[in-house]
C-alpha positions as CSV (number, residue, x, y, z in Angstrom):
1,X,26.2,13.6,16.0
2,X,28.8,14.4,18.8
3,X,32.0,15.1,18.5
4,X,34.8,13.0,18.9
5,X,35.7,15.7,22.0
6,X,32.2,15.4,23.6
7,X,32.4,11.4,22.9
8,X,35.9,11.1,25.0
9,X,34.8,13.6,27.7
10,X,31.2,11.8,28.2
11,X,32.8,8.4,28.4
12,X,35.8,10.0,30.7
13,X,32.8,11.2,33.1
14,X,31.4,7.7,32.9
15,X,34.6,5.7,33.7
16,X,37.2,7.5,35.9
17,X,38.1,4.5,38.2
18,X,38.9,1.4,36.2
19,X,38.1,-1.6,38.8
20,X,39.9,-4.7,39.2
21,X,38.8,-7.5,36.9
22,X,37.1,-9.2,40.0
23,X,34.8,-6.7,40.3
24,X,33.9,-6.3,36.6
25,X,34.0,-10.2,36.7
26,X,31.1,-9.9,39.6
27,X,29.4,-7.3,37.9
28,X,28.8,-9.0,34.8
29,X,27.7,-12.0,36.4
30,X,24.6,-9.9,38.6
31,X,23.9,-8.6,34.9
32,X,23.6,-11.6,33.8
33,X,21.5,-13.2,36.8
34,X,18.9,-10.1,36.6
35,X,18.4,-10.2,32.5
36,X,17.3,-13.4,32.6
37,X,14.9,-12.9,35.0
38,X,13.7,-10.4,33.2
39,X,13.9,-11.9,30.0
40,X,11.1,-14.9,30.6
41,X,9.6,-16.8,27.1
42,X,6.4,-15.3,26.2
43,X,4.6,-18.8,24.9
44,X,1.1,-19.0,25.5
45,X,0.5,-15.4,26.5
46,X,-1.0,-12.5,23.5
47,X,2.5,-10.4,24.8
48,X,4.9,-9.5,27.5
49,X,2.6,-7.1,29.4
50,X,-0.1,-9.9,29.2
51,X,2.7,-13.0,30.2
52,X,4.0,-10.8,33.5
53,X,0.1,-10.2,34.5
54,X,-1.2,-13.5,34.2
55,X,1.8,-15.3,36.1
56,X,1.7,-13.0,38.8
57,X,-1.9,-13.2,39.2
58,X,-2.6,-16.8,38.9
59,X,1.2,-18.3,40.2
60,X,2.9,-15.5,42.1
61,X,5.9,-13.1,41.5
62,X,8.2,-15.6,42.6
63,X,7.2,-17.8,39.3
64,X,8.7,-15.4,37.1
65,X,12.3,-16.7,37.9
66,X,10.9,-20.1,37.9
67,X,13.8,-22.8,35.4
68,X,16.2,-19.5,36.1
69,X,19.4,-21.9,37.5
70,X,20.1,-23.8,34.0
71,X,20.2,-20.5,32.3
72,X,22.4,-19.3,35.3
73,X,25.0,-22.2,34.8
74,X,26.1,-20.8,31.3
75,X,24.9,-16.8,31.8
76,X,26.4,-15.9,34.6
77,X,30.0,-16.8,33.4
78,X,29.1,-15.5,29.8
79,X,27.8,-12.2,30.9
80,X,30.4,-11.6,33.6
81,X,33.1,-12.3,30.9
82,X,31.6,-10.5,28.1
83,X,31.8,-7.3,30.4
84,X,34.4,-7.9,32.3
85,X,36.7,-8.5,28.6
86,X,35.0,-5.8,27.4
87,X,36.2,-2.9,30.3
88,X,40.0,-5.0,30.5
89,X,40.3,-4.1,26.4
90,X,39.4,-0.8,26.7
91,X,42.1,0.3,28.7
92,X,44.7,-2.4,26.8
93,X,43.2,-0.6,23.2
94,X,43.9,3.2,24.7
95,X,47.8,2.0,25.5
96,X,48.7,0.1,22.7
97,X,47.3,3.2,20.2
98,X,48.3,5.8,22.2
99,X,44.9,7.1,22.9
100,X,43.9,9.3,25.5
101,X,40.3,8.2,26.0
102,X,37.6,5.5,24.4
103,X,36.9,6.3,20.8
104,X,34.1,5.2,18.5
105,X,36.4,2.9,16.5
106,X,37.9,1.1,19.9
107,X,34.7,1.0,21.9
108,X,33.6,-1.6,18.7
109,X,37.2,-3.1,18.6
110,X,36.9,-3.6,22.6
111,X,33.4,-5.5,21.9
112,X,34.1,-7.9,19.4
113,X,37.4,-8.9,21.0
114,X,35.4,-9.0,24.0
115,X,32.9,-11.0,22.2
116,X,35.8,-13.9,21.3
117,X,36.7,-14.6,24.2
118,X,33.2,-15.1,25.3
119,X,32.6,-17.3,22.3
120,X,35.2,-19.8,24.3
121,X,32.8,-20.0,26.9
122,X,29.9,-20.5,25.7
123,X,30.4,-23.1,22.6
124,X,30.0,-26.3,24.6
125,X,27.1,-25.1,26.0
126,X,25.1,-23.9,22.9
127,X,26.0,-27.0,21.1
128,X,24.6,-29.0,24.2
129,X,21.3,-26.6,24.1
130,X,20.9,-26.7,20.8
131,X,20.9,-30.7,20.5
132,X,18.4,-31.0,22.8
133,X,16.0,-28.3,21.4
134,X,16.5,-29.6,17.9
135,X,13.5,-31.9,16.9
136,X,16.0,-33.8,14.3
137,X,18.5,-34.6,17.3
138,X,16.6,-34.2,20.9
139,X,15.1,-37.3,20.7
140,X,18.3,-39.4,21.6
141,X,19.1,-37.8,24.4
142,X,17.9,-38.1,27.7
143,X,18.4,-34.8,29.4
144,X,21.8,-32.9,29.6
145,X,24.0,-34.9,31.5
146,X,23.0,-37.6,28.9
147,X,23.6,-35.5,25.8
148,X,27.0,-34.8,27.2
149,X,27.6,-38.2,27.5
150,X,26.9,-39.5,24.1
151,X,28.2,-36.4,22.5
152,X,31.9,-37.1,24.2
153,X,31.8,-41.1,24.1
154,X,30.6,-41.0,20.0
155,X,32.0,-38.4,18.7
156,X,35.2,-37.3,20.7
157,X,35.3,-34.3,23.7
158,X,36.2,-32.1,20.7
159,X,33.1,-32.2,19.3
160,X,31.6,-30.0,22.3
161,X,33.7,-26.9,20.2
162,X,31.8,-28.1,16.7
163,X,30.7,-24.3,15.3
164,X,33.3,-22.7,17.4
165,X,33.6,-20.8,14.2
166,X,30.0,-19.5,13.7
167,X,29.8,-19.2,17.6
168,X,33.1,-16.9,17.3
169,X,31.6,-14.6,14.7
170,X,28.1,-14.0,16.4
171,X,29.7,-13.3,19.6
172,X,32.2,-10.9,17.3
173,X,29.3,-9.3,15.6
174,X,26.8,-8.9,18.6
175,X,29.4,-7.0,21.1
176,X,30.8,-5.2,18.6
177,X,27.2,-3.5,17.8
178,X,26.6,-3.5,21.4
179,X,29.1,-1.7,22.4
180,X,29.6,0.6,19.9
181,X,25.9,1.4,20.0
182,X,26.6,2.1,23.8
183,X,29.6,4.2,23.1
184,X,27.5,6.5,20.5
185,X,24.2,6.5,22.3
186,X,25.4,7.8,25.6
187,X,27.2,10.4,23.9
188,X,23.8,11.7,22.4
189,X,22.5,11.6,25.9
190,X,22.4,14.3,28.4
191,X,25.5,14.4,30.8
192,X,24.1,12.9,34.2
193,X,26.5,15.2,36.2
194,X,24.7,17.7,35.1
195,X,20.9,16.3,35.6
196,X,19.0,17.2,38.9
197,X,19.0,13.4,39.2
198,X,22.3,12.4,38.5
199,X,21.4,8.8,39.2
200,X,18.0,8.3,37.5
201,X,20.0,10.1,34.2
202,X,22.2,7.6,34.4
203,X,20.3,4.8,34.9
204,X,18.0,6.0,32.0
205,X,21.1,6.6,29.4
206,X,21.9,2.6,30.2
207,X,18.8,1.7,29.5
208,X,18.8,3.4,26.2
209,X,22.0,2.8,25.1
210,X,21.6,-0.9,26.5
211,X,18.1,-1.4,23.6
212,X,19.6,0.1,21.0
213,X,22.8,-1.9,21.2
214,X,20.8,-5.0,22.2
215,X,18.4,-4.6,18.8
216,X,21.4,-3.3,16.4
217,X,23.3,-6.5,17.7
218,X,20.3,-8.6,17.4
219,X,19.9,-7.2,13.8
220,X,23.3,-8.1,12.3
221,X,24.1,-11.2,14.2
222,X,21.0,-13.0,13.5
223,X,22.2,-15.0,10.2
224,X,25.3,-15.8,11.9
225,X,23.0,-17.4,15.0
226,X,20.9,-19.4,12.5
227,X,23.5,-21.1,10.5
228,X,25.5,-21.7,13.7
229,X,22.4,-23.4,15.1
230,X,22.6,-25.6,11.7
231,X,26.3,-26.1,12.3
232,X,25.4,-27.3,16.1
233,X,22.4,-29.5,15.4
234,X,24.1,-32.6,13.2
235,X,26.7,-34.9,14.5
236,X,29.8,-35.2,12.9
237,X,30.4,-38.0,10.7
238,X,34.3,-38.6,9.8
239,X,35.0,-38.7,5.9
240,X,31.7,-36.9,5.3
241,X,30.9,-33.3,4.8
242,X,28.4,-31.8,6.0
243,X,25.7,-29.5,4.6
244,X,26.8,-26.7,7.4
245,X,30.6,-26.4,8.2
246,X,31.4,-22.9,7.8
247,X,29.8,-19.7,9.2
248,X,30.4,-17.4,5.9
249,X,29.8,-20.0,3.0
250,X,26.5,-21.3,5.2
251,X,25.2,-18.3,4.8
252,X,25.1,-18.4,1.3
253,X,23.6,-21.7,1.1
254,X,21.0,-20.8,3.6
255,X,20.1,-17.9,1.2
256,X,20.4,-19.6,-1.9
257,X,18.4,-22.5,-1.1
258,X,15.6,-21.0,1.3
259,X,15.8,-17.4,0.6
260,X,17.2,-14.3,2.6
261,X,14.3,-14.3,5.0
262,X,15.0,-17.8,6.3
263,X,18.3,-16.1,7.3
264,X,16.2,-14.1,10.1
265,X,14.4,-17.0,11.6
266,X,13.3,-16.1,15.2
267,X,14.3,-12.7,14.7
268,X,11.3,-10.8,16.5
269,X,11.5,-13.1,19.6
270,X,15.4,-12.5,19.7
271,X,14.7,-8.8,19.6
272,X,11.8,-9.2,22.2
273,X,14.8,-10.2,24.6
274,X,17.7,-8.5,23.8
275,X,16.7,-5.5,23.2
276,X,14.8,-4.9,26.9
277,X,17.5,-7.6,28.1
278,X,20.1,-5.1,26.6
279,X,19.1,-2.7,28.6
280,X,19.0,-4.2,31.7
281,X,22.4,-5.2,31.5
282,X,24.0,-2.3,31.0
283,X,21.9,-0.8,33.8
284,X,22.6,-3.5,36.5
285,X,26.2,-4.0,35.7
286,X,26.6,-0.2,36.0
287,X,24.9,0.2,39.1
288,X,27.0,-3.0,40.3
289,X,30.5,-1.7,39.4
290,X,29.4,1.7,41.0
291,X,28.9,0.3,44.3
292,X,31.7,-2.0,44.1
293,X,33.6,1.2,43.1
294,X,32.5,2.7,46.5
295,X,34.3,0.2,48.7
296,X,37.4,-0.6,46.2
């Protein structure tokens, strides 16, 4: 393990220009853009290896990105604000404790508060996506614009922020592992200023640092995912209350009544794209806000 020294001089190596919020803002929205291209659904293929051969072979490269703008619509403004929160706290953190440098404790402080305010973003959304996936619920809608529609006109515009609560606490959870797990991970990492490469160092410390926060986030914000997806998928009904209402106490039904592993539904395919998709963020964001810091 390194020291808290080494920690706060590998991370001052890392981050001696802090860029305006616009660039951060733009940065996180490329990393967004590229990890969903990278991060296509593997249905119908025997793995990832297998999915990227077979489209390219039989439908081109270009067919990899293909149903990339709806993602776009919610990921690029998620992704740009999770890092762009993310590198605005760290700095706000370091005044307000009187801190000469990013420690372990802030670097997961920075996350989750980075991870609430993303959690504003992205509610409406996710409840909209999860309607319309949901086999109980999808079948009344139409397509988005007609979800949105019926979800405002029967059950009020506040309804788009039902499991704002849930969605709070997995955004919490997730950037809070993710960027602590950065934090630690590049510190265990060779110093790229002093690779031969300097560049391909770096770009492989992000890539490492990026999977293991992407599968230790994965790993503990799972639950909260599921019973937020139960939280999403049933419409409101005033003077009744529901099964789901509450991230924490949802939990413990889930558990109780379908046992802990029903608490990790999905989990594999969630690790199969935030782990890689992890890692590509941190990678294209910090190639991004280096060449933004070039012409700043």
């Amino acid at each position: 393990m390194a020291s808290k020294v080494d920690q706060n001089e590998a991370l001052k190596k890392e981050n001696k220009k802090v860029l305006p919020f616009r660039y951060q803002f733009a940065a996180g929205a490329a990393a967004g853009i590229s990890e969903h291209g990278a991060a296509k659904d593997g249905q119908g293929y025997t793995g990832v290896l297998d999915c990227f051969r077979k489209i390219i072979r039989n439908e081109g490269a270009t067919r990899l990105y293909r149903g990339i703008t709806a993602p776009i619509l919610m990921e690029v403004p998620k992704r740009a604000i999770k890092f762009s929160s993310n590198d605005t706290f760290g700095p706000f953190y370091q005044r307000l404790f009187d801190v000469p440098a990013l420690t372990q404790p802030l670097a997961v402080l920075t996350g989750a508060s980075a991870g609430a305010v993303e959690s504003l973003v992205v509610v409406p959304f996710e409840l909209l996506k999860i309607r319309l996936q949901d086999k109980s619920s999808a079948a009344r809608y139409n397509g988005l614009v007609d979800c949105l529609t019926k979800v405002v006109r029967q059950e009020g515009i506040l309804a788009l922020y039902n499991g704002f609560e849930a969605t709070l606490w997995r955004h919490i959870v997730w950037n809070a592992g993710y960027f602590g797990c950065i934090f630690q991970v590049r510190a265990q990492l060779p110093d790229p200023s002093q690779s031969a490469n300097p560049k391909a160092q770096k770009t492989v410390n992000d890539l490492a640092a990026g999977f293991v926060g992407g599968v230790v986030g994965t790993t503990f914000n799972t639950p909260l995912d599921v019973v937020k997806s139960r939280i999403q998928s049933v419409a409101k009904i005033e003077g009744v209350r529901g099964k789901y209402e509450w991230a924490w106490p949802s939990l413990g039904v889930l558990a109780r009544e379908e046992g802990l592993k029903a608490l990790y539904k999905g989990y594999v395919a969630k690790i199969l794209r935030f782990g890689p998709g992890g890692g590509v963020l941190l990678v294209v964001y910090s190639a991004v806000i280096d060449m933004l810091g070039k012409v700043a």
